[in-house]
C-alpha positions in Angstrom: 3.3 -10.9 9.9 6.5 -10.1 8.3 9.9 -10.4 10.3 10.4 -7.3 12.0 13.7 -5.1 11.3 15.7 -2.8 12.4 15.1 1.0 10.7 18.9 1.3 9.9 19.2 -2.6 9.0 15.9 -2.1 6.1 17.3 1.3 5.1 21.1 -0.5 3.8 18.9 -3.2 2.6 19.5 -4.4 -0.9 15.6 -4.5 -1.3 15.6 -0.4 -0.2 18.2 0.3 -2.8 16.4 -1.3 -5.6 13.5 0.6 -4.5 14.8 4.0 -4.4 16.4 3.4 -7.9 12.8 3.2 -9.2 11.5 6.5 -8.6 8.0 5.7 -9.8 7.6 3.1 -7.6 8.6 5.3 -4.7 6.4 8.1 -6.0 3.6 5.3 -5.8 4.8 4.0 -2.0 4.3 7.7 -0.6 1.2 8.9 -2.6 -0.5 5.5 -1.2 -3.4 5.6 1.2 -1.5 3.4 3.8 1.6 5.6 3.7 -0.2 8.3 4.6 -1.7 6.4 7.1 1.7 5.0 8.9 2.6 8.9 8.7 -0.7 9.6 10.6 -0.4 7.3 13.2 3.5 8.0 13.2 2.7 11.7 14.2 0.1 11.7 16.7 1.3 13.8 19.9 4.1 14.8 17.9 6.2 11.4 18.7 7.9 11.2 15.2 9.3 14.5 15.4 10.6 14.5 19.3 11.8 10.6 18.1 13.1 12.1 15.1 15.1 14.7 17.3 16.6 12.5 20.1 17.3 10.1 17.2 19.9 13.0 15.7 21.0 13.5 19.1 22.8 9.6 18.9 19.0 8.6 21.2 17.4 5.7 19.2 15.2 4.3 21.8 12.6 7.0 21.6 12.0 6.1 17.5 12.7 2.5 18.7 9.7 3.0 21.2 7.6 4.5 18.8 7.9 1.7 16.7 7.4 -0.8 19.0 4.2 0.6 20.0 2.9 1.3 16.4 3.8 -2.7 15.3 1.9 -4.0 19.0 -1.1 -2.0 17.3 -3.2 -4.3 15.3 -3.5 -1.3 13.0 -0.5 0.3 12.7 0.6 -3.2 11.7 -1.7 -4.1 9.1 -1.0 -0.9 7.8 3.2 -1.7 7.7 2.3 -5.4 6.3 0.4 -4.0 3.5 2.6 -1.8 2.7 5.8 -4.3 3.0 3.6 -6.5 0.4 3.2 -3.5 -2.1 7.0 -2.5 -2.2 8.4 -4.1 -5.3 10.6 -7.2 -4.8 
């Protein structure tokens, strides 16, 4: 399984920036079935959006926990590695 990262370290990633300057390529990465997937599983019970929330409010853990819990899913992080592997290098 790939390394795992912090969410503000992969963001200011030169890999991310390269990504977002191909707009196809993100266009591709969020109409894919595993994206919407990860969004799925993401959302369940509402936990992105509370996460989301404390996260503006300078409280990281809560999207830290949800993370945490979605990679120690054997699905959640099949569903992350296959997407890693599709994102353009």
């Amino acid at each position: 399984m790939a390394k795992q990262q912090q969410p503000g370290k992969v963001l200011n990633s030169p890999q991310a920036a390269k990504l977002l300057k191909d707009k196809a390529a993100v266009e591709s990465l969020v109409k894919s079935p595993d994206t919407q997937a990860l969004m799925t599983m993401l959302n369940q019970g509402g936990g992105l959006k509370a996460a989301a929330e404390a996260a503006m409010k300078g409280d990281a853990s809560q999207l830290q926990g949800l993370l945490n819990r979605l990679m120690q899913d054997p699905n959640g992080a099949k569903v992350v590695e296959r997407i890693n592997k599709s994102v353009p290098k």
